[in-house]
N, CA and C of each residue as an Amber inpcrd file, in Angstrom:
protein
   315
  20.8100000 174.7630000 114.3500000  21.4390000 173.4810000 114.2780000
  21.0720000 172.7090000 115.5340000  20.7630000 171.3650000 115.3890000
  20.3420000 170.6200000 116.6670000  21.1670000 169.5520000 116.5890000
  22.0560000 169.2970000 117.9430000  22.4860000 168.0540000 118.0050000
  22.9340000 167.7370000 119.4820000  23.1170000 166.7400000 119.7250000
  23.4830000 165.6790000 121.1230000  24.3440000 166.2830000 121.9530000
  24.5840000 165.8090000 122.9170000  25.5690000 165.7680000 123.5180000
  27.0930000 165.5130000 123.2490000  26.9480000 164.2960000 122.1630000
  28.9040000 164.3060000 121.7740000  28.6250000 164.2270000 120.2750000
  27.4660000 164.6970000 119.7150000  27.5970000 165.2340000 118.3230000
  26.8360000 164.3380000 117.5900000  25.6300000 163.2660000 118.1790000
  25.3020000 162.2230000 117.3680000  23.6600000 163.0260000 117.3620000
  23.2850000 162.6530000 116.1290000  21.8170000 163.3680000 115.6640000
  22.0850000 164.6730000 115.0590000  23.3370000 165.1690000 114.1740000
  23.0900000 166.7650000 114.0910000  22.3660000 166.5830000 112.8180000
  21.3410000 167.2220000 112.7220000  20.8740000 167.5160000 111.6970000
  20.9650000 168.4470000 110.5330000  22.2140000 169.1430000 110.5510000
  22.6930000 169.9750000 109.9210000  23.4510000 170.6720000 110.1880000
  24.6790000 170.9730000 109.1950000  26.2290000 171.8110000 109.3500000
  26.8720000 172.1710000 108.5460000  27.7470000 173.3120000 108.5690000
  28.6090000 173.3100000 107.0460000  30.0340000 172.7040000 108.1000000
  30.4180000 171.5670000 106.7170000  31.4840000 170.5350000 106.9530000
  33.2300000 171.3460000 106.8020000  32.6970000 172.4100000 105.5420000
  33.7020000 172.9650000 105.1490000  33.5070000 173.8850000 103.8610000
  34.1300000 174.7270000 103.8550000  34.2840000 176.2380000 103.2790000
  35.3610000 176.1520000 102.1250000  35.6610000 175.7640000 101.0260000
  36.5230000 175.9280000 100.0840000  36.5240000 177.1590000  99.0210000
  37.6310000 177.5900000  98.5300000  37.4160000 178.5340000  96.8900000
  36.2060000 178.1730000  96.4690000  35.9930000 177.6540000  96.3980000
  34.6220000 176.5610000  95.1810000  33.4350000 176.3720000  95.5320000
  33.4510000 176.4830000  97.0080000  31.9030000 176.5010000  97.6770000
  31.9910000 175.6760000  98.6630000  30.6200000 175.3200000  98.8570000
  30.3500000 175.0130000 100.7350000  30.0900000 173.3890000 100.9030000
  30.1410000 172.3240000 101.4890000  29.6610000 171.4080000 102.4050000
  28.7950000 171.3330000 103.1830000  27.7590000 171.0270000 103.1140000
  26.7710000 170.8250000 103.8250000  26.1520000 169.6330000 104.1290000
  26.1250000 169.3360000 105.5640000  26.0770000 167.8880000 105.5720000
  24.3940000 168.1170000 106.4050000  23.4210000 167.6210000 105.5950000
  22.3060000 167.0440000 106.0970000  21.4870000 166.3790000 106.3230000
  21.0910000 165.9580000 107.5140000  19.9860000 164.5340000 107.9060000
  21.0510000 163.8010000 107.2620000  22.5370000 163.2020000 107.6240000
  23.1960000 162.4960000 107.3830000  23.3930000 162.2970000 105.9230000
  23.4550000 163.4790000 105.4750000  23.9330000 163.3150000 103.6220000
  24.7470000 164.4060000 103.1920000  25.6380000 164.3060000 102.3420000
  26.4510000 165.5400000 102.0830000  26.2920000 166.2130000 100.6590000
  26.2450000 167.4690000 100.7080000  25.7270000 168.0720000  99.6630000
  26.3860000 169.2770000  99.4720000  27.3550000 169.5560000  97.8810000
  28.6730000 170.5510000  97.8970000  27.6980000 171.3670000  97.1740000
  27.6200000 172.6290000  97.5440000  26.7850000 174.0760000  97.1260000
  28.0780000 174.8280000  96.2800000  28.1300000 174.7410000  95.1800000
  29.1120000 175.3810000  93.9790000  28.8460000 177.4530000  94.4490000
  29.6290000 177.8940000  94.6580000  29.3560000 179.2190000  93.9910000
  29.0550000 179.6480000  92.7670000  29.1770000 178.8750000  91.7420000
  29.2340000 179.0620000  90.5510000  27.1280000 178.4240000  90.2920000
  27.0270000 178.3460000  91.3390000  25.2600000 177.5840000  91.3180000
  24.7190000 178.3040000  92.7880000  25.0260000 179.0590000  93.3460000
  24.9320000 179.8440000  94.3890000  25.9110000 180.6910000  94.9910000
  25.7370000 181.8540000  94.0360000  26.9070000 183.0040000  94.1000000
  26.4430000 183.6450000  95.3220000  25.3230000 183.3230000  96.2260000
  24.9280000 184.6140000  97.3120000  25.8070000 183.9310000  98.7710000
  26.4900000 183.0400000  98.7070000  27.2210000 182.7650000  99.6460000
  28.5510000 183.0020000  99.7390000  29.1690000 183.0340000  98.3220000
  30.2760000 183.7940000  97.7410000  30.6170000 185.3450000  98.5540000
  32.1510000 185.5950000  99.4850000  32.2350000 186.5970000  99.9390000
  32.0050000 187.1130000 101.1390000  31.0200000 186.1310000 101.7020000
  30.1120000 186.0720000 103.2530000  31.1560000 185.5460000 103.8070000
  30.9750000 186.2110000 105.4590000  32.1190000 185.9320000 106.3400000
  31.7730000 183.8320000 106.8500000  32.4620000 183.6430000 107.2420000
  32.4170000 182.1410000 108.0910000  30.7840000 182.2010000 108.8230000
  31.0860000 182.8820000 109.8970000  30.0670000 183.0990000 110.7130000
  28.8600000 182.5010000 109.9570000  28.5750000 183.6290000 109.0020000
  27.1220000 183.8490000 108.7700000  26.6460000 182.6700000 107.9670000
  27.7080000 182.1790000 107.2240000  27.4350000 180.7130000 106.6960000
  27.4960000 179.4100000 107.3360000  28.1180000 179.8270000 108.7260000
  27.9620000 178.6130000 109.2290000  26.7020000 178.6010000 110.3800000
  26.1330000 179.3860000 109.9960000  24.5770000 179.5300000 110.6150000
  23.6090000 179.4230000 109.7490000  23.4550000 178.3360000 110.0180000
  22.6610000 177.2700000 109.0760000  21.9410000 176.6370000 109.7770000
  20.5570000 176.7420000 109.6030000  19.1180000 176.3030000 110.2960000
  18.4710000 175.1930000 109.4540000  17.3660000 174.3170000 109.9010000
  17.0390000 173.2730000 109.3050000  15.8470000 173.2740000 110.3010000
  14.7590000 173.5000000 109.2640000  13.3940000 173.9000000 109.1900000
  12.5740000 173.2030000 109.1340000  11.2550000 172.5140000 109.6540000
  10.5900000 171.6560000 108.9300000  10.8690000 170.5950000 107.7880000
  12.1270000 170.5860000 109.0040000  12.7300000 168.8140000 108.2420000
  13.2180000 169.0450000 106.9530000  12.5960000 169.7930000 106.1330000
  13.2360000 169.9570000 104.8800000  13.7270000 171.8120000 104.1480000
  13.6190000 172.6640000 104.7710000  13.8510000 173.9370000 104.7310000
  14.7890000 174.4860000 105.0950000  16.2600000 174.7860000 104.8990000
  17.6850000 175.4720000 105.0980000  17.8440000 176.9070000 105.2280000
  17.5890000 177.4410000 106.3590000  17.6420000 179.0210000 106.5630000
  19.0240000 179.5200000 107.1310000  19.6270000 180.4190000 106.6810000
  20.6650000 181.4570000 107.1150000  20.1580000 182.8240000 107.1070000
  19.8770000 182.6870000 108.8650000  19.2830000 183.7020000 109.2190000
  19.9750000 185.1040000 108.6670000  21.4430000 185.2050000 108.7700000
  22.7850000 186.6620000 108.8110000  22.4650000 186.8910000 107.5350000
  22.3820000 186.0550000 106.2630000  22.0950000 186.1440000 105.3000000
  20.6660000 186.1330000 104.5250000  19.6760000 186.0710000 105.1110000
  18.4610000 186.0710000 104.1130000  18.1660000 184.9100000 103.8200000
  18.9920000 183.5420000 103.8600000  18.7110000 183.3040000 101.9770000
  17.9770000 181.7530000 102.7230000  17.2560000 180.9450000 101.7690000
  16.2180000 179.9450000 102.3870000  16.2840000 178.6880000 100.8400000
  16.3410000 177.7550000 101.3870000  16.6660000 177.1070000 100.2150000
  15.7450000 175.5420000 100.7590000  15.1730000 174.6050000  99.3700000
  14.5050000 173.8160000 100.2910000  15.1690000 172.6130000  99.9680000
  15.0510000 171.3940000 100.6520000  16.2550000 170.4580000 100.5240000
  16.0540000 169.4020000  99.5130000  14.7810000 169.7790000  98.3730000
  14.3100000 169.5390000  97.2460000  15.2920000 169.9460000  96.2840000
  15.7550000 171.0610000  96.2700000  16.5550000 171.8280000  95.3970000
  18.2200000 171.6070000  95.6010000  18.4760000 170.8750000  96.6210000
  19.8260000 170.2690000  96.3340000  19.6280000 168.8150000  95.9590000
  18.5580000 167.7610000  96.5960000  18.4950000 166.7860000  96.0110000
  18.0440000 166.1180000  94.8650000  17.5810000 167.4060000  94.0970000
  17.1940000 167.1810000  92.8200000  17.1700000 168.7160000  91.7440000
  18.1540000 168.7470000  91.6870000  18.7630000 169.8610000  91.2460000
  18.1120000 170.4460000  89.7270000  18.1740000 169.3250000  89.1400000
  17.2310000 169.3470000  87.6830000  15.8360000 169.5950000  87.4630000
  15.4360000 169.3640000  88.5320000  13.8090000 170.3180000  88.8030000
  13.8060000 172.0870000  89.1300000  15.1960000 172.2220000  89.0060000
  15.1330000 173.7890000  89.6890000  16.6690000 174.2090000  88.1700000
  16.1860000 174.4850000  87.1820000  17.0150000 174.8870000  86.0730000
  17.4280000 176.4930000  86.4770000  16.5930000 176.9850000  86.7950000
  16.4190000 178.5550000  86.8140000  17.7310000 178.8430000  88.4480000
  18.6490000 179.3520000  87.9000000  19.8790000 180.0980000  89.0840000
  19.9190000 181.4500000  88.7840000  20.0460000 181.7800000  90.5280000
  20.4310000 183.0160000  90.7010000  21.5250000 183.7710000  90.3380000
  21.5040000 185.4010000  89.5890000  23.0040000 185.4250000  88.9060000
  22.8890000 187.0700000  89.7260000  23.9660000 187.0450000  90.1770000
  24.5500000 188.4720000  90.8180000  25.3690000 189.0390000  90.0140000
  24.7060000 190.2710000  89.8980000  25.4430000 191.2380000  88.9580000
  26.1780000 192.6670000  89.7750000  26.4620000 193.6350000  89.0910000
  26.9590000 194.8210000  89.4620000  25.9040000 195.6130000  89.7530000
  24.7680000 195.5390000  88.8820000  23.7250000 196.5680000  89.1200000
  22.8800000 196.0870000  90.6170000  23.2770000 195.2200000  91.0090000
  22.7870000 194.4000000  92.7300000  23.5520000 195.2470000  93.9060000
  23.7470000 196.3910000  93.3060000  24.2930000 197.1950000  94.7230000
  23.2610000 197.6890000  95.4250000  24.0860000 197.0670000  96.5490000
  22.5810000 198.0280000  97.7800000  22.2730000 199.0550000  97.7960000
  21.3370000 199.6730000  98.4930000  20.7420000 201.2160000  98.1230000
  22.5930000 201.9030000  98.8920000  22.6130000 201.2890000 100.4000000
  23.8810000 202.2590000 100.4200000  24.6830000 202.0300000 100.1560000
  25.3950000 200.9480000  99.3650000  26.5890000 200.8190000  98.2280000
  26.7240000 202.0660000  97.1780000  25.6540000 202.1090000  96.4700000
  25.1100000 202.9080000  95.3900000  25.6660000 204.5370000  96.0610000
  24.4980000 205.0630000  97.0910000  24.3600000 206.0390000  97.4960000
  25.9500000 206.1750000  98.3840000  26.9300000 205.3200000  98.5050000
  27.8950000 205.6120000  98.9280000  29.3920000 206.0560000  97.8430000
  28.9580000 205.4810000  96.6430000  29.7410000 205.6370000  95.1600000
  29.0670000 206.7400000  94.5320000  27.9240000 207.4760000  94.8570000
  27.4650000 208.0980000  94.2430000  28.3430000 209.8250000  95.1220000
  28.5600000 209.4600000  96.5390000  28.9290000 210.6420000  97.1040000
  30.2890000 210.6040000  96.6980000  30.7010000 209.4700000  96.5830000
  32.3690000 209.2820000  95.8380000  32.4980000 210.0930000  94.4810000
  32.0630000 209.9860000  93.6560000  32.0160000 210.4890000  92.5360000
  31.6210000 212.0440000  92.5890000  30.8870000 212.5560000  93.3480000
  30.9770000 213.8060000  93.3980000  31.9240000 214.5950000  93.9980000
  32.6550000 214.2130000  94.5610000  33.8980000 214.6350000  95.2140000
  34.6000000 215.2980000  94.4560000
């Protein structure tokens, strides 16, 4: 995140965190990220979502999280039909391998 001295020029931030999803205010525009249209932010602590990078002017990285999004795909949402869907079988290797020692018990 880059910004001024008393906060003028930020080029990117999350505004606010609701049930429903995120705020993101960038290059002076605001843009609400649904969980229900980006479930991989769903569940993540504050922190890691509010570390939010802004890339080559148009590229949104959260480093804690992986995830990279380009600022094409919130401002024109209908060019990008295809969403990500998180399931049960998306357990990590040691989620898995940790239910798996559960069950043998």
């Amino acid at each position: 995140m880059k910004s001024s001295r008393h906060g003028e020029n930020i080029l990117v931030s999350v505004e606010n965190i609701t049930p429903f999803g995120i705020w993101l205010f960038v290059k002076g525009r605001e843009f609400f990220l649904t969980y229900k249209d980006y479930p991989y932010f769903r569940d993540q602590t504050l922190k890691s979502i509010q570390d939010v990078q802004l890339l080559h002017d148009y590229h949104l990285y959260w480093p804690e999280l992986d995830i990279d999004l380009e600022m094409d795909n919130l401002e024109n949402p209908e060019k990008y039909p295809l969403k990500s869907k998180i399931t049960k079988s998306h357990l990590t290797h040691a989620d898995s391998k940790s239910a798996t020692n559960r069950s043998s018990r």
